[in-house]
TIVO-2410 file (N, C-alpha, C; in nm, 3 decimals):
# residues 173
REC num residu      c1      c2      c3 atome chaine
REC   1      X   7.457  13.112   8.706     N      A
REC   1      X   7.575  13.035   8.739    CA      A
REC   1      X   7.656  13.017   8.609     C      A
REC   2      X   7.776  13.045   8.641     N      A
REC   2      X   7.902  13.054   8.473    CA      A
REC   2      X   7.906  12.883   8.470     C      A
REC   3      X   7.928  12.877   8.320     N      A
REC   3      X   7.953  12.717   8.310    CA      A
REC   3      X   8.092  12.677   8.391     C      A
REC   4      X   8.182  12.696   8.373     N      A
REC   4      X   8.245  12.627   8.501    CA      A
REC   4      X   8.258  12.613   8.597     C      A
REC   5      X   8.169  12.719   8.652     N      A
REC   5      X   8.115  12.651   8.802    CA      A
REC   5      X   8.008  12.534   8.785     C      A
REC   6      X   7.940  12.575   8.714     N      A
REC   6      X   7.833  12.436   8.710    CA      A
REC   6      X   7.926  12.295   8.623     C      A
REC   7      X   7.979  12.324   8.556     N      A
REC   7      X   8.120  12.191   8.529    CA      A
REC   7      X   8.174  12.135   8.651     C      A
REC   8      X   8.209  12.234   8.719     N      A
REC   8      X   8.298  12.196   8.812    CA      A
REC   8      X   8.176  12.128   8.932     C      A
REC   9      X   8.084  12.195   8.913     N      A
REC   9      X   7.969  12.127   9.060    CA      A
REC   9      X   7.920  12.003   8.985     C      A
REC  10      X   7.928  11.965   8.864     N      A
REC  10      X   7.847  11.894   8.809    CA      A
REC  10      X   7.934  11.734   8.802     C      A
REC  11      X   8.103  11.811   8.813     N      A
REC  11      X   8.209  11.665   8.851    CA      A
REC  11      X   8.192  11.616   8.997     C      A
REC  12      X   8.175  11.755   9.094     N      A
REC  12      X   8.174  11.704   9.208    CA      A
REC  12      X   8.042  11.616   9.268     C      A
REC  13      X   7.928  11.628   9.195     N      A
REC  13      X   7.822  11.519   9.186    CA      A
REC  13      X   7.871  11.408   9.152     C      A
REC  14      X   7.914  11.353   9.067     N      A
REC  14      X   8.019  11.271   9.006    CA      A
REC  14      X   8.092  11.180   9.084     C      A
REC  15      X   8.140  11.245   9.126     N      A
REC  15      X   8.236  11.190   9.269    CA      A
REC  15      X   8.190  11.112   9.333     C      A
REC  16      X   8.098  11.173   9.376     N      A
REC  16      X   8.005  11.091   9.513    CA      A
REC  16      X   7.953  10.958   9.478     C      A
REC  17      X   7.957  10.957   9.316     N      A
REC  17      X   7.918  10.792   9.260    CA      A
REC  17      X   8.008  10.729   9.183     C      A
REC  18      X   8.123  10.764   9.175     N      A
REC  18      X   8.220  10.711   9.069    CA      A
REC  18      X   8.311  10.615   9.187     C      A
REC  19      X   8.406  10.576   9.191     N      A
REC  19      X   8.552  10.448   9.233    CA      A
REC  19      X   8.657  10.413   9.176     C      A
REC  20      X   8.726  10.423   9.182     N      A
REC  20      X   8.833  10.438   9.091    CA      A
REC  20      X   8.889  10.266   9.112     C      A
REC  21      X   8.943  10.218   8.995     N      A
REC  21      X   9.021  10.080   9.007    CA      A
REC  21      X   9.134  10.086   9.011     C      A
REC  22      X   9.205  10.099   9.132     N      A
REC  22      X   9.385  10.088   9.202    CA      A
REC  22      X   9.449  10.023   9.121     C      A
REC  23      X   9.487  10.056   8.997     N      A
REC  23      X   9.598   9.932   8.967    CA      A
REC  23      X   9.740   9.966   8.988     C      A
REC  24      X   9.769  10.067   8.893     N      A
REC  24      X   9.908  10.116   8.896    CA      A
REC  24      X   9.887  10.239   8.929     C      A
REC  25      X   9.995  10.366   8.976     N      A
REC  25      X   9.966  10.476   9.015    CA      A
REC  25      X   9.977  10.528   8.914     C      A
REC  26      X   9.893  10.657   8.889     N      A
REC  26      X   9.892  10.718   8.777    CA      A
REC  26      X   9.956  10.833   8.757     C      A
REC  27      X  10.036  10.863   8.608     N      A
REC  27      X  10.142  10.901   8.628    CA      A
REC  27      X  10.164  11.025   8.613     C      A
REC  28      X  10.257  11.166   8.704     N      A
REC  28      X  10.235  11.280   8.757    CA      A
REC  28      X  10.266  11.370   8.659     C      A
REC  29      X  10.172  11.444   8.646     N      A
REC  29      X  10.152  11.567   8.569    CA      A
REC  29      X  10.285  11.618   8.586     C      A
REC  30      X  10.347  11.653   8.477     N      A
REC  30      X  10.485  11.728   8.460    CA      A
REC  30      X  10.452  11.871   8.521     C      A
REC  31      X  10.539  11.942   8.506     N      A
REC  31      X  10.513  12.048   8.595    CA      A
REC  31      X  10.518  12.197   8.445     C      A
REC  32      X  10.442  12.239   8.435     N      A
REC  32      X  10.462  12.355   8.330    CA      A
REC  32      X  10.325  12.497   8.357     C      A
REC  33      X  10.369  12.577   8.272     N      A
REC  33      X  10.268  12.723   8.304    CA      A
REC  33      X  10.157  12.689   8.227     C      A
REC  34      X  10.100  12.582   8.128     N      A
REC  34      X  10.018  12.582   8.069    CA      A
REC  34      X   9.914  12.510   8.149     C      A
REC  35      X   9.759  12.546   8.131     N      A
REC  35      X   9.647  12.556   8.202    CA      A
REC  35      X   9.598  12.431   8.106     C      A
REC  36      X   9.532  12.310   8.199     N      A
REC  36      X   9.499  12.187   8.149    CA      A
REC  36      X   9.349  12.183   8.208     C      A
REC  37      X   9.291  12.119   8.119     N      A
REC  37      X   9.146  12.023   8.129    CA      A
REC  37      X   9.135  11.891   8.129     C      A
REC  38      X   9.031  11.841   8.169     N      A
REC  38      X   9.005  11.747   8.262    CA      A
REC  38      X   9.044  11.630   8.111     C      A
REC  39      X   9.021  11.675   8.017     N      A
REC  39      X   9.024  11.599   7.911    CA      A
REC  39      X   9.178  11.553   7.900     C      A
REC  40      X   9.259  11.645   7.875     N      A
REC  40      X   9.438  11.669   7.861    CA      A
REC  40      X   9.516  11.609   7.991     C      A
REC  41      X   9.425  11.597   8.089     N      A
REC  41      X   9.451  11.531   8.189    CA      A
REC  41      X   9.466  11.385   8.164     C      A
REC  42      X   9.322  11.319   8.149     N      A
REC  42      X   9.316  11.188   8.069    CA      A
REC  42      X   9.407  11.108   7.998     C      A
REC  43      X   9.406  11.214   7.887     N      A
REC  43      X   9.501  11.188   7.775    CA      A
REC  43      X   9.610  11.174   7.782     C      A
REC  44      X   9.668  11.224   7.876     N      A
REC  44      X   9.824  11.231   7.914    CA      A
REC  44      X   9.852  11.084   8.008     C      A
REC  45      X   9.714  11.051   8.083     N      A
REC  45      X   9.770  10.935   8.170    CA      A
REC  45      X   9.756  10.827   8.080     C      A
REC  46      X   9.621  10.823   7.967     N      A
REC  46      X   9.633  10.710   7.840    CA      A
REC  46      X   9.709  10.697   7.755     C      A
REC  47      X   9.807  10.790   7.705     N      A
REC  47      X   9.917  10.812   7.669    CA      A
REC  47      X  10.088  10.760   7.734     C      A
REC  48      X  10.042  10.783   7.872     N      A
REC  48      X  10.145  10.768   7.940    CA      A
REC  48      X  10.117  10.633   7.975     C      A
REC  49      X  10.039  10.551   7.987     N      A
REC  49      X  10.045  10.413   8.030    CA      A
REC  49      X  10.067  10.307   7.877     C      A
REC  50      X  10.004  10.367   7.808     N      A
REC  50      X  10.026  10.305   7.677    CA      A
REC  50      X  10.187  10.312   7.615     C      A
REC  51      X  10.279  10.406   7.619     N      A
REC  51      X  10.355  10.436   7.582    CA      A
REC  51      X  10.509  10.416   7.716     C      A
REC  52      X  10.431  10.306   7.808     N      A
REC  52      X  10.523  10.286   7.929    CA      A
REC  52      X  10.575  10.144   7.841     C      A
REC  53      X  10.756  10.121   7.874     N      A
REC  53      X  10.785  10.015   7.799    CA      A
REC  53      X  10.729   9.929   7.845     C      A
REC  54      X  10.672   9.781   7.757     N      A
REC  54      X  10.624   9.670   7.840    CA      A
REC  54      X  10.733   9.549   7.827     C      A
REC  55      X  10.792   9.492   7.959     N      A
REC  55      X  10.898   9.416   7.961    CA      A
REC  55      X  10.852   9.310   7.806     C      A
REC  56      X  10.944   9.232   7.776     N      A
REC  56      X  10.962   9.146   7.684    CA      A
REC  56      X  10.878   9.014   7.753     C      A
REC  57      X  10.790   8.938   7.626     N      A
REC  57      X  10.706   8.823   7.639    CA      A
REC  57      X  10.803   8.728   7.669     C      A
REC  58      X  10.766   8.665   7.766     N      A
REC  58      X  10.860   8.561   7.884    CA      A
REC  58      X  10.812   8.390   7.810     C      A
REC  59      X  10.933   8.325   7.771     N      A
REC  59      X  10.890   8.196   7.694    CA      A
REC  59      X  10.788   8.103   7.765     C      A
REC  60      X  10.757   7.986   7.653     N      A
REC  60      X  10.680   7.938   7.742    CA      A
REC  60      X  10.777   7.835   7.822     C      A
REC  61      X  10.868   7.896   7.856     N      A
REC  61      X  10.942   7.761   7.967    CA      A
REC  61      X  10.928   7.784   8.088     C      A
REC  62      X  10.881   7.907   8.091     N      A
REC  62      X  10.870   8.004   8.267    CA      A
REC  62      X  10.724   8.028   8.264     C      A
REC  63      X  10.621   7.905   8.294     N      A
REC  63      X  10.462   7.969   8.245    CA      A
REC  63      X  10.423   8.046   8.378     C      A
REC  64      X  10.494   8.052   8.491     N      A
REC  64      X  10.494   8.122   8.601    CA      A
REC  64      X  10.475   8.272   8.512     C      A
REC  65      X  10.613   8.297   8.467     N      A
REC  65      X  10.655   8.408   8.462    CA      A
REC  65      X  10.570   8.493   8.325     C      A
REC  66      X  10.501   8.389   8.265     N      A
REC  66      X  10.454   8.457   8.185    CA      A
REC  66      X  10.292   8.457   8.218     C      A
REC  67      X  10.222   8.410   8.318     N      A
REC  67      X  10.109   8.408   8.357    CA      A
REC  67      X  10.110   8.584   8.406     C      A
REC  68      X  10.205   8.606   8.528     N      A
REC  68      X  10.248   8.707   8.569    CA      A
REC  68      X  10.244   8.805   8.478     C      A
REC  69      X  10.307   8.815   8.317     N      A
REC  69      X  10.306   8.952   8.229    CA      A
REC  69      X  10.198   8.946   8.205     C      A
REC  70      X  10.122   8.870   8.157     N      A
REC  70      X   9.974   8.842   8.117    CA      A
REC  70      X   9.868   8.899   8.214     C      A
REC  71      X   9.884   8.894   8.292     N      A
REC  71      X   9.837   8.946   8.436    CA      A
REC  71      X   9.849   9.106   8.426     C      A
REC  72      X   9.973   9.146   8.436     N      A
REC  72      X  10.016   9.316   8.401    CA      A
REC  72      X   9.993   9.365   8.269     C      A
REC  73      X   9.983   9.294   8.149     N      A
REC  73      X   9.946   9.337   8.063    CA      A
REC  73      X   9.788   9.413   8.078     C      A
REC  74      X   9.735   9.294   8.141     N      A
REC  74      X   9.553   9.343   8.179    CA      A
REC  74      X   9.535   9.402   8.227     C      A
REC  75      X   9.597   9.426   8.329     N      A
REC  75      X   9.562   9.552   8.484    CA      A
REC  75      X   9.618   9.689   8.393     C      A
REC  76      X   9.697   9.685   8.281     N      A
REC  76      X   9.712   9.792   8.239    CA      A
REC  76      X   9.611   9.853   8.148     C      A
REC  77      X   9.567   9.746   8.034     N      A
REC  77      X   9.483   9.800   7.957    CA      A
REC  77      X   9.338   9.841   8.021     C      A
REC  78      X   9.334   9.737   8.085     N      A
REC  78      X   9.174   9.779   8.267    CA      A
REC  78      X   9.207   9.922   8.265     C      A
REC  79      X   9.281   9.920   8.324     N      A
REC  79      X   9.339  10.090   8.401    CA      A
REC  79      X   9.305  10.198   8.245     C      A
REC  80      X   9.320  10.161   8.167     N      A
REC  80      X   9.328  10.257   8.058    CA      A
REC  80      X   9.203  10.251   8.041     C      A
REC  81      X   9.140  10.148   7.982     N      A
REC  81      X   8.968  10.169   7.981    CA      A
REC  81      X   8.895  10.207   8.123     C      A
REC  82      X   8.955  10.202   8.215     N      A
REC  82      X   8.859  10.234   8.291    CA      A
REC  82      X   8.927  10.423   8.322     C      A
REC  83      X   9.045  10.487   8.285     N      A
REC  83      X   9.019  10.600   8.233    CA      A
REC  83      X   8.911  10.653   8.166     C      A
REC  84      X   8.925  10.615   8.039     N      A
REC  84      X   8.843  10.622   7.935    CA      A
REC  84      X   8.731  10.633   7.972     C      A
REC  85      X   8.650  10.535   8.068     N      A
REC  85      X   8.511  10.530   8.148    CA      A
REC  85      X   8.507  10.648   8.226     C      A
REC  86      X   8.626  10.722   8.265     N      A
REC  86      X   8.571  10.806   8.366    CA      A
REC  86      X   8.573  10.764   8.495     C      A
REC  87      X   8.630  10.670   8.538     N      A
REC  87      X   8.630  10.614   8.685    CA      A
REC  87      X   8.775  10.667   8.763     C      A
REC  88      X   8.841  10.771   8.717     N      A
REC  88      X   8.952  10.829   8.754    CA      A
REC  88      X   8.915  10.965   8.725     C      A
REC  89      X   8.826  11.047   8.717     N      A
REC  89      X   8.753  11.166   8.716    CA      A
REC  89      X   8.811  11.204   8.819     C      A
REC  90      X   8.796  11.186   8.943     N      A
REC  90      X   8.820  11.251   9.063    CA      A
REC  90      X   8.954  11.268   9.097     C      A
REC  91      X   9.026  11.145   9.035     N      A
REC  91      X   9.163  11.192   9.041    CA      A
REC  91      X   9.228  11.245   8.924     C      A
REC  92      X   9.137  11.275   8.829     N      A
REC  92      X   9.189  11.349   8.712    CA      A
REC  92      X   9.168  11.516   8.726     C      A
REC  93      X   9.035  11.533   8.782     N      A
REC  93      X   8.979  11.648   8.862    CA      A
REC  93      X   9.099  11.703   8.970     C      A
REC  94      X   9.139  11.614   9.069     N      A
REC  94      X   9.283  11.707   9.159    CA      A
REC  94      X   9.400  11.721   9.072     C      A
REC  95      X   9.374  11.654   9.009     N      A
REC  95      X   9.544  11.631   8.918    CA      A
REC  95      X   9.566  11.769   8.890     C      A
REC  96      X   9.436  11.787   8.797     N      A
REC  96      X   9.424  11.894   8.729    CA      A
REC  96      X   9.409  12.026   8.776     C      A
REC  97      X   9.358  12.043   8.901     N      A
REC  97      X   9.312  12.165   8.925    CA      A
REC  97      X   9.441  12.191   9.029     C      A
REC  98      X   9.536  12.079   9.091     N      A
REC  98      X   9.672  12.086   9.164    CA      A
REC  98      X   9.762  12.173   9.015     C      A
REC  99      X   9.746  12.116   8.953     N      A
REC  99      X   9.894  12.174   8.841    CA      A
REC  99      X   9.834  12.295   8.765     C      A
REC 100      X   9.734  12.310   8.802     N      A
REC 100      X   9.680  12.449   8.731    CA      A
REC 100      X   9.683  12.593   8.805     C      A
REC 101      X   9.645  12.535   8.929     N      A
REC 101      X   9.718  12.642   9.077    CA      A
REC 101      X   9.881  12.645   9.030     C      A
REC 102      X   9.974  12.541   9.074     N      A
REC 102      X  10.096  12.591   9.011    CA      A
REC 102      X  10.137  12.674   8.942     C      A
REC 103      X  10.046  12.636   8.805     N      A
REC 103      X  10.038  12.698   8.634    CA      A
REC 103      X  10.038  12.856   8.666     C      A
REC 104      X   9.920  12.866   8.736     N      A
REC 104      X   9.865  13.005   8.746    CA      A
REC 104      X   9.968  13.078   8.842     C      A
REC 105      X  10.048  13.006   8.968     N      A
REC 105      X  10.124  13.095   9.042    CA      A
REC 105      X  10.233  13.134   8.976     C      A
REC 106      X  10.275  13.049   8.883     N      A
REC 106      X  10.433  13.028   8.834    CA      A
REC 106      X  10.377  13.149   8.740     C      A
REC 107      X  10.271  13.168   8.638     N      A
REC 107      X  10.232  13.292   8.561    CA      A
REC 107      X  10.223  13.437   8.651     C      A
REC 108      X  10.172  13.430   8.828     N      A
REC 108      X  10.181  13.522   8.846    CA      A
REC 108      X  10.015  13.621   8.807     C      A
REC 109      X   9.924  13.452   8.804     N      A
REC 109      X   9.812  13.509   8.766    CA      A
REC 109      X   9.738  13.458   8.892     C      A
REC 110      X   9.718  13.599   8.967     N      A
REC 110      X   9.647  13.555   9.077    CA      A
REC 110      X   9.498  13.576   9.116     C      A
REC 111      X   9.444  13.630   9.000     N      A
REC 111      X   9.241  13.578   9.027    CA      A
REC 111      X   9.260  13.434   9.012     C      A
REC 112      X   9.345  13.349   8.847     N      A
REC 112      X   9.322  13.232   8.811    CA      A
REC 112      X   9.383  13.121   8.934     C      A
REC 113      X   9.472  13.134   8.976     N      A
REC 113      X   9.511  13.077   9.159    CA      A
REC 113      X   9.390  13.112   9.225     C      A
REC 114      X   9.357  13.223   9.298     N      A
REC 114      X   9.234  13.192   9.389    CA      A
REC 114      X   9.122  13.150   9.361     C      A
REC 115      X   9.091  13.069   9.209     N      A
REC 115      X   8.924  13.093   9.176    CA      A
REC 115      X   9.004  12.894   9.215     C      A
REC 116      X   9.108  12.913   9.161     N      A
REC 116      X   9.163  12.737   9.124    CA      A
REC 116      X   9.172  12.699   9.259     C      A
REC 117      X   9.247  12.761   9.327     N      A
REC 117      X   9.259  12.705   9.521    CA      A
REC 117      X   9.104  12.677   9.563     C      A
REC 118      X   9.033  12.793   9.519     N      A
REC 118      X   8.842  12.722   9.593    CA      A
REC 118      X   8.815  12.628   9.550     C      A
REC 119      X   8.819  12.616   9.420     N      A
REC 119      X   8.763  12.465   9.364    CA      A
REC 119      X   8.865  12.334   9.438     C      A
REC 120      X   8.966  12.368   9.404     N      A
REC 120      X   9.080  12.244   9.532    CA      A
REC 120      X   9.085  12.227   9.642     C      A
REC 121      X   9.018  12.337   9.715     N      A
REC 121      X   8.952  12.337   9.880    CA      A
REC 121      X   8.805  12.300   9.846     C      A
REC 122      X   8.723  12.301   9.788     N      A
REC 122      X   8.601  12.269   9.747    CA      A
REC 122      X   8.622  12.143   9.733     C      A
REC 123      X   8.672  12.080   9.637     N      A
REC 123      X   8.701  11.939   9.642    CA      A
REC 123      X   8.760  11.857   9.733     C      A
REC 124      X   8.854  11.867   9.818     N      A
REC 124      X   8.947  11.819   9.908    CA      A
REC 124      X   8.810  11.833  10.038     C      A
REC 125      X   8.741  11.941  10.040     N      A
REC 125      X   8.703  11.909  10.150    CA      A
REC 125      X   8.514  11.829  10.117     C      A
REC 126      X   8.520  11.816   9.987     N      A
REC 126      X   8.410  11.685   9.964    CA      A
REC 126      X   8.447  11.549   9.945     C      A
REC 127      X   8.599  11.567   9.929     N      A
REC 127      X   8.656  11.420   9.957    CA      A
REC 127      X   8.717  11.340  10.055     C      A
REC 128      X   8.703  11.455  10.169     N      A
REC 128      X   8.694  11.463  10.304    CA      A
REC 128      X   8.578  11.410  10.353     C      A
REC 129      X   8.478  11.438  10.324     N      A
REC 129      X   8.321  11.428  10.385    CA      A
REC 129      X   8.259  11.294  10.274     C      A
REC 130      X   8.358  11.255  10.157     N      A
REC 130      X   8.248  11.123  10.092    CA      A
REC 130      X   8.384  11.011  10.237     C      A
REC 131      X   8.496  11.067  10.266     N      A
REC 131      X   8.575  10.966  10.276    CA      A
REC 131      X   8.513  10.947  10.496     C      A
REC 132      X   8.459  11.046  10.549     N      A
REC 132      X   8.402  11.082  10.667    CA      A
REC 132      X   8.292  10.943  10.649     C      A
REC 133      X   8.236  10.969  10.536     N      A
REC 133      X   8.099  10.879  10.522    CA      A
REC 133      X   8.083  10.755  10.491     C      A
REC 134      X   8.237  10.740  10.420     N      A
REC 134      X   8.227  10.604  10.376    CA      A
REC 134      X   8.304  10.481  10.570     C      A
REC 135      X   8.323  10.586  10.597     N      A
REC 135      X   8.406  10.532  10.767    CA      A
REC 135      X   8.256  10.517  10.874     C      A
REC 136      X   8.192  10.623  10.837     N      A
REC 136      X   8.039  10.595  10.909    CA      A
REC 136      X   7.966  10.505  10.849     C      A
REC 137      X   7.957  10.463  10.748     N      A
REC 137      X   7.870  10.366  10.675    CA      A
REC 137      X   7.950  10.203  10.687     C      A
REC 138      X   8.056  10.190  10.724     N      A
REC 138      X   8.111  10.070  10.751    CA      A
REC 138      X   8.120  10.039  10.915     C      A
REC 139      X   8.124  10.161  10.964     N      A
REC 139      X   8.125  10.143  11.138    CA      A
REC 139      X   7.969  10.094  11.195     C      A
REC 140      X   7.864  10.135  11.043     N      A
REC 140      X   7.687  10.155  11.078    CA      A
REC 140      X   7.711   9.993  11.069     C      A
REC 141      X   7.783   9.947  10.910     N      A
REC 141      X   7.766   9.785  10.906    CA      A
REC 141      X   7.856   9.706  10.991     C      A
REC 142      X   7.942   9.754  11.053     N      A
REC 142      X   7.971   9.617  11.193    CA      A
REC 142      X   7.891   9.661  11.273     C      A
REC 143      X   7.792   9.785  11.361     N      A
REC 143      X   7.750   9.766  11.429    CA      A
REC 143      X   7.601   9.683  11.409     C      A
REC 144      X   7.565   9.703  11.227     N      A
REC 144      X   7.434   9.575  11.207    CA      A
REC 144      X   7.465   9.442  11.240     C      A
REC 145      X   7.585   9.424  11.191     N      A
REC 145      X   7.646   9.264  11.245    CA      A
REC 145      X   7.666   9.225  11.364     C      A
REC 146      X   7.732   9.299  11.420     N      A
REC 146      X   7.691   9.286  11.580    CA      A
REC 146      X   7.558   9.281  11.607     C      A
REC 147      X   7.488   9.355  11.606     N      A
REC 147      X   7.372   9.333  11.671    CA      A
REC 147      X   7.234   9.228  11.612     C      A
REC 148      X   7.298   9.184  11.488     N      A
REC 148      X   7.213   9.063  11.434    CA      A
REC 148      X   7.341   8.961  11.539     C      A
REC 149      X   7.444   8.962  11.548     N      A
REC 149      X   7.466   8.827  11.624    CA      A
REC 149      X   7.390   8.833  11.757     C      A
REC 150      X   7.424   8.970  11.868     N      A
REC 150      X   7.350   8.932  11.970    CA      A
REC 150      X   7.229   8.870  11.947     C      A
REC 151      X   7.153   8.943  11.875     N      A
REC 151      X   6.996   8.919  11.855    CA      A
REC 151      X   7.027   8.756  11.841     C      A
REC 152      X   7.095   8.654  11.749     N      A
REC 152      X   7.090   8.538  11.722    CA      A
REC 152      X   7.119   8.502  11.899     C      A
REC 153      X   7.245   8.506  11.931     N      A
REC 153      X   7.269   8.502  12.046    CA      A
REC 153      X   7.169   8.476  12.188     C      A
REC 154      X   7.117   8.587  12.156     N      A
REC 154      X   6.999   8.572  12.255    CA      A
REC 154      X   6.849   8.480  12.227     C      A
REC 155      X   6.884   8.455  12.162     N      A
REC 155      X   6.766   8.351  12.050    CA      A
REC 155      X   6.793   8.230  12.112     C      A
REC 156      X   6.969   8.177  12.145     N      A
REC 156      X   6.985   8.059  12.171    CA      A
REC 156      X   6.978   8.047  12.295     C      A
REC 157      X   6.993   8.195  12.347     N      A
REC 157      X   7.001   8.169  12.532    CA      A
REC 157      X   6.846   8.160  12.557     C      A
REC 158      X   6.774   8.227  12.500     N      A
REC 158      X   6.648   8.185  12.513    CA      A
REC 158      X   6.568   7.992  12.505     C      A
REC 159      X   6.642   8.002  12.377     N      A
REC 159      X   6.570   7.874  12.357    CA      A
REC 159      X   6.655   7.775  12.473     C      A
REC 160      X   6.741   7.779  12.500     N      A
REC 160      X   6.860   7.721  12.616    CA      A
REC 160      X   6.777   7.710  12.740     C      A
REC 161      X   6.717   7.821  12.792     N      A
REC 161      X   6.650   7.844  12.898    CA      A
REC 161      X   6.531   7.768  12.919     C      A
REC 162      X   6.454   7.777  12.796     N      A
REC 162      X   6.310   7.681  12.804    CA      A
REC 162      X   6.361   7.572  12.795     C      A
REC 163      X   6.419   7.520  12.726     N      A
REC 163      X   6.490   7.350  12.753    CA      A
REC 163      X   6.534   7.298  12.886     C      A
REC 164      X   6.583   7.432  12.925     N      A
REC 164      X   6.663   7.401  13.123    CA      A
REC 164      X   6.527   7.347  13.155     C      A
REC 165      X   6.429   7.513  13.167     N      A
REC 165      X   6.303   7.501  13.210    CA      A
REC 165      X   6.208   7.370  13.239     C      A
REC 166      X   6.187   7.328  13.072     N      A
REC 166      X   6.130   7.224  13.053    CA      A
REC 166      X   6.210   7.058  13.150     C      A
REC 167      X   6.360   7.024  13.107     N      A
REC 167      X   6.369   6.983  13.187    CA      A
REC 167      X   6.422   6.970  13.321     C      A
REC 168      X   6.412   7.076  13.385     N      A
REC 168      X   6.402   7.103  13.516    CA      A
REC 168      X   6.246   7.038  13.575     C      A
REC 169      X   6.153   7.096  13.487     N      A
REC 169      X   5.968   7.097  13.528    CA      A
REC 169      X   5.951   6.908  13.506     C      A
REC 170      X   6.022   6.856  13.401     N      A
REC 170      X   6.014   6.748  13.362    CA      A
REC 170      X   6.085   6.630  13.516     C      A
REC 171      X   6.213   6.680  13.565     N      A
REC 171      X   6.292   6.624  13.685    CA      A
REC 171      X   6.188   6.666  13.831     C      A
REC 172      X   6.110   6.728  13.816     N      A
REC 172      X   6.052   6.727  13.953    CA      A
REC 172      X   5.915   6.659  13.932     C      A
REC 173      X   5.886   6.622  13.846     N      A
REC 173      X   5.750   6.509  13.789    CA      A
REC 173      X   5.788   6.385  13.891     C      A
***
């Protein structure tokens, strides 16, 4: 097996345990013929969030308004360290392998397009099947909840019943 197939199988393991933290959307690969890695990928969104203007520090007469920047200040630098962590792999992984198909059509290099389209159908359709699973694994936990309520449910109609029981048996004494 060539190392970038096993790179590339070794992100898509990856996947299946990583989450990404939603803060701000991350920002779109310019469009050019040059062929990027997962690294240059990164770099460009830690670059690009760091280097986004940050509005001006709001006095303290508006502590509303400055709780609020204080607030966006964090969700930004979060977002950047949690780049850095690797918890945007998967979307650094399509980013990358979307603008590299481009790269390669706009070159007119078409082994490097079809090897790049499998890995982007390879991926898309494991992020298909973690996103299949994560819809079965939440449909599995309301149907546990449901059926721990009946179960409670029927616990009380039970115990309800021997009480009738009892005093029913108790009224004909």
């Amino acid at each position: 097996m060539d190392t970038s197939r096993f790179t590339f199988l070794l992100l898509l393991w990856a996947l299946a345990t990583s989450c990404a933290f939603a803060a701000e959307p991350l920002p779109a690969i310019p469009k050019s013929d040059r062929i990027l890695n997962l690294e240059e990928v990164r770099n460009f969104w830690i670059n690009s969030l760091k280097n986004k203007p940050i509005p001006k520090k709001p006095t303290n007469l508006h502590p509303e308004r400055r709780a609020k920047w204080e607030k966006a200040f964090k969700q930004r630098d979060h977002q950047i360290q949690s780049i850095r962590d690797g918890h945007y792999d998967t979307a650094a992984l399509k980013a990358q392998l979307t603008h590299n198909l481009a790269a390669y059509l706009a070159k007119k290099d078409e082994k490097g397009a079809t090897i790049t389209r499998s890995q982007l159908n390879e991926l898309n359709l494991h992020l298909e099947k973690l996103k299949t699973l994560r819809l079965q694994q939440e449909a599995a936990r309301k149907a546990i909840a449901t059926a721990e309520e009946v179960e409670t449910l029927r616990a009380k109609v039970s115990s309800l019943e021997s009480e009738i029981s009892q005093l029913s048996s108790s009224c004909q004494h």
